[in-house]
N, C-alpha and C positions, 0 to 999 in steps of 0.2 A: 232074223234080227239084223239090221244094219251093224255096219262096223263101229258106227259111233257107239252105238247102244254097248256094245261087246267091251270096246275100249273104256267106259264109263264104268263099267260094271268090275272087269279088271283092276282098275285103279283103285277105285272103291275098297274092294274089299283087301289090296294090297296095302293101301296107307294106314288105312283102321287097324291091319293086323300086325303092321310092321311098327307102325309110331311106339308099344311099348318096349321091342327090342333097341330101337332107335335111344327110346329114353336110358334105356340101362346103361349102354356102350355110351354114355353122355355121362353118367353116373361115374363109372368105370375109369374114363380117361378124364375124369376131372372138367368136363366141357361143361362149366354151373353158369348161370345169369344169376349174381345175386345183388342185393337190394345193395340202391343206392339213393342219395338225394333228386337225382331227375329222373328214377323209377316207379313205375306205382306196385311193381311187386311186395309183399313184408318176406317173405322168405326163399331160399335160394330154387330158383328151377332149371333142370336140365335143359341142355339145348339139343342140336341134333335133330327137331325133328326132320326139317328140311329133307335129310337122306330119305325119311320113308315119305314122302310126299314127292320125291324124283326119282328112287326108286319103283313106285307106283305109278305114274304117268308118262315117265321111260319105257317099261315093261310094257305096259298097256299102247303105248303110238308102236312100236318096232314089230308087233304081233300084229295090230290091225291095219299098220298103216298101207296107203294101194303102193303096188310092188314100183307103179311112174312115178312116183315118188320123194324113194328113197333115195333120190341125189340131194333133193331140198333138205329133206330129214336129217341128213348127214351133215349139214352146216348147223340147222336149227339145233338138235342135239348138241354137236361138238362148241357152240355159245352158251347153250345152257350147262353144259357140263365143266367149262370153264371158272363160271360163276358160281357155281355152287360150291367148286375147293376153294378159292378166292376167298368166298367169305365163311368157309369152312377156317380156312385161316386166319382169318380176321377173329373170326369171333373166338378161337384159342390164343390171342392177342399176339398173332405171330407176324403181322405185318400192318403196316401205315395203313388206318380206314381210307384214306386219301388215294392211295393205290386202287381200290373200287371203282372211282370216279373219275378217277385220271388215264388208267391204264386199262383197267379188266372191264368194263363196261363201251368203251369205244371199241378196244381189240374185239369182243362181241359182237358189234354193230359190223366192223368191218368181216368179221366171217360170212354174216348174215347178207352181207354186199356178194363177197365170193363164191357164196350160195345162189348167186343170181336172185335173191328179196330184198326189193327196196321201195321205198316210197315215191307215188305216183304226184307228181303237182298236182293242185286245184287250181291249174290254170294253165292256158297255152301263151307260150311267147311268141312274140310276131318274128318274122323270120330274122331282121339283121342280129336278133339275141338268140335263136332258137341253138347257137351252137353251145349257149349256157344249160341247156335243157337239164343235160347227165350231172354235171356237176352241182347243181342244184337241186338233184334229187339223193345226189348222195350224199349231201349236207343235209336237209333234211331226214333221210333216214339214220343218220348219227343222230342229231340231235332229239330226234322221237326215240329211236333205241336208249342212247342215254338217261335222258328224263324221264322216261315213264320205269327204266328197270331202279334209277334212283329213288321215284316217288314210291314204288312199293318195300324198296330199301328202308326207307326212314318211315313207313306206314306200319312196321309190325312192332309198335312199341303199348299194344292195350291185349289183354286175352282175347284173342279169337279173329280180331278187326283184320289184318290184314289174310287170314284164311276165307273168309267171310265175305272181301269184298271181293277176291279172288273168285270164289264161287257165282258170286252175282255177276258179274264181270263176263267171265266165260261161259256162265248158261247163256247170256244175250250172242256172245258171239256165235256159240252154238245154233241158236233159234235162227241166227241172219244165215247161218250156215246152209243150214236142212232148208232154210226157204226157198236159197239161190243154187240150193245143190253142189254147192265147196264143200268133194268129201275130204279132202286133206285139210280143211281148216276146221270142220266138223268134229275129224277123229280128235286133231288137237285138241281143241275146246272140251270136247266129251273126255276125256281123260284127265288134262286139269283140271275138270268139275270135278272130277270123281276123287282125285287127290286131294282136293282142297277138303270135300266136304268128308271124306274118310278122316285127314287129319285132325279137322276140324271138332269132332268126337272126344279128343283130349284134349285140346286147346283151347276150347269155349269156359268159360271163366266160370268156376275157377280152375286156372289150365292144369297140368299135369308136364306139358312140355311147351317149349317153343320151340319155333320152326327157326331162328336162328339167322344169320344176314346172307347165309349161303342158301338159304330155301324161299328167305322173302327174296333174294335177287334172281333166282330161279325163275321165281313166279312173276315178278315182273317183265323180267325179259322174254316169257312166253306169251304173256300177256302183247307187249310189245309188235310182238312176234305176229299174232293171232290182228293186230291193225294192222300191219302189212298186207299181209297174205288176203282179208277179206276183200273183196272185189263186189263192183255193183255197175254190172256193165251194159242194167237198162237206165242208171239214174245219170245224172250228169256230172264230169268231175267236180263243178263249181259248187255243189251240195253235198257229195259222198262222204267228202273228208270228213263231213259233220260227225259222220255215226260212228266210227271208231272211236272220235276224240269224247263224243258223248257216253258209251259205253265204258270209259275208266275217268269219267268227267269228276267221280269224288278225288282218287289219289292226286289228279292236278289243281282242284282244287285247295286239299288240303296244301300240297307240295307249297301252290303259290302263296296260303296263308303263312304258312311259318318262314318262307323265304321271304317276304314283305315283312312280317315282324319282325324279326332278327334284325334284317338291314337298317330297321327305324335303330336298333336298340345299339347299335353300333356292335352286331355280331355278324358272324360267318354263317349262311346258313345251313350249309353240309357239316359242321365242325363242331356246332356247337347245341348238343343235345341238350334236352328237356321237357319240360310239361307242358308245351304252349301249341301241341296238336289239335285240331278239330276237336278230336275224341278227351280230350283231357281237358278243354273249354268247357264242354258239353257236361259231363262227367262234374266237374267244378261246382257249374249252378244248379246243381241237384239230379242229375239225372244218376248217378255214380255209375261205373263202371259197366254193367250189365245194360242199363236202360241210356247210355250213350253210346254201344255199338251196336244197340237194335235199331236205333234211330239210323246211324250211318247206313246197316244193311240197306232200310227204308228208300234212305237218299242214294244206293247204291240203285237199284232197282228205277226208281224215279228216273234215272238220269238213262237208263236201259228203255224206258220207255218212251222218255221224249228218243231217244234214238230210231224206235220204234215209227215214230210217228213225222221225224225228218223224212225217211224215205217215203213219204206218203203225198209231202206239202211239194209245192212246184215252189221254183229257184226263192223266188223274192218273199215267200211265205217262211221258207228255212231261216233263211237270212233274218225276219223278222222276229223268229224264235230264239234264233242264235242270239241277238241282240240282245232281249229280252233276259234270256238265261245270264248273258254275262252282266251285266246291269245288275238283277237280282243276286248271281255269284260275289260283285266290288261291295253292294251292302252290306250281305253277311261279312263278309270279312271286315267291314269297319266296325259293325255290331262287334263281332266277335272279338276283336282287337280293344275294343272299349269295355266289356266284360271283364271281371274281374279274372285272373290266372296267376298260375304261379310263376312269375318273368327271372330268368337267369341274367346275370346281368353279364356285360364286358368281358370284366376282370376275370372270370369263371369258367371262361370257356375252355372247352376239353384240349385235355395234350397228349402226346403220346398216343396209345393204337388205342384209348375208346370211342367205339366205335360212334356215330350218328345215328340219333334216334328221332 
């Protein structure tokens, strides 16, 4: 059995059987999520689970991962684990949510540099700029590190969604994996799956725990992590970049929906939490809760497939899709923005350490 398989299997059954000690020890020190007006919970739920979901895909990468490895691992890890106490602390309201995004999520990206993982341009400079090369790839690799561990930051605010999409997420990376033969981006993948969908067990609505902003920033940042590291070095850079960005194509989706609302309504959009998510639009006009994150899984998956299908189309065919994708992405969002929701206004926005949802 390959390593992925070993690692999947590990994490598996480590996050399913950890998540309800997780919950207890969340019971225990007081770590509750309880109901508020820009919640959809009615009653209080433990948080914590995050631990047995990094717990479980920690134990499972350090067991299988290849022994060449283990210098990259050692950065990937040492970011992930970072973020996890970060909003381990956050979420016991023991520090500024703003600290996540100012401080612990770039400090992340910049391990992940020192780690020798960074983003690769979708394009070559002609020579009298080619001495911008570096530093424009490690602008870019902050900026994709930060936003995408952000967008799964502010995505775990409905039962299950952001485990869920986690899951879909990382079986596609997984799949581009086993194709191109990246076992270190494989093992990853196969792990996070297994964690996600282990957790996922008690988290699916109606939840029993949440994973908490220290487990959704985890998972982002591996996520994150898992578009670095994939490589496609029979495709051409001016098309590759496509398929990482399409494989977590809902959380930036959603990210840009609510960060374009907010700014119409004169709010912040990291700052200023509420019901005005994809999933809570969705959720809104009748689908409620269940049958609006089976839908997102759906669009999870979809967006794994046009990924699928970029590396298949030559240069100007992608481009043509990409187009097309993002076109059909600006209308749903006006759709969706013209839908009825529940809008928090200005005056109302969060103070103090709670957190961004």
């Amino acid at each position: 059995m390959p390593a992925d398989m070993f690692a999947f299997a590990t994490a598996l059954f480590l996050s399913v059987s950890l998540t309800p000690a997780a919950r207890q020890l969340a019971l225990r020190l007081g770590v509750i999520d309880r109901p508020g007006p820009r919640k959809v919970h009615l009653t209080p739920i433990p948080l914590l689970g995050g631990l047995a979901i990094y717990t479980g895909a920690v134990l499972a990468i350090i067991l299988f991962i290849d022994g060449n490895a283990r210098a990259q691992v050692v950065g990937i890890l040492a970011g992930a684990t970072l973020l996890l106490i970060v909003g381990i602390l956050d979420d016991r309201g023991l520090l500024h949510h703003q600290i996540k995004l100012l401080i612990a999520m770039p400090l992340a990206a910049l391990i992940l540099l020192a780690a020798g993982i960074q983003a690769s341009l979708p394009f070559s400079l002609p020579h009298p700029f080619s001495i911008l090369h570096s530093p424009l790839s490690i602008l870019l690799t902050l900026l994709w590190v930060v936003g995408i561990t952000a967008a799964f930051s502010i995505l775990d605010h409905m039962d299950g969604l952001c485990a869920g999409i986690t899951a879909v997420a990382s079986a596609f990376f997984l799949l581009f994996a086993v194709l191109s033969g990246q076992v270190l981006v494989g093992t990853l993948a196969a792990a996070i799956l297994g964690a996600s969908l282990g957790f996922l067990r008690w988290n699916f609505n109606p939840a029993k725990i949440f994973m908490g902003d220290g487990g959704a920033m985890f998972l982002g940042f591996m996520m994150a992590t898992l578009g670095l590291k994939l490589r496609f070095p029979e495709l051409p850079q001016t098309t590759s970049w496509m398929i990482p960005v399409l494989i977590l194509g809902f959380p930036i989706f959603d990210t840009t929906l609510v960060t374009i609302s907010r700014i119409r309504r004169g709010l912040i959009p990291f700052a200023s939490p509420g019901k005005d998510h994809t999933a809570h639009r969705l959720a809104h006009l009748g689908l409620g809760q269940r049958g609006a994150v089976l839908v997102l899984y759906a669009l999870g998956v979809l967006f794994g497939l046009m990924a699928l299908l970029v590396s298949q189309l030559s240069v100007w065919q992608a481009y043509a899709l990409a187009s097309i994708v993002t076109l059909i992405a600006l209308l749903a969002i006006i759709a969706l923005e013209r839908a009825p929701y529940e809008r928090q206004e200005a005056h109302k926005q969060s103070r103090g350490t709670e957190p961004p949802s």
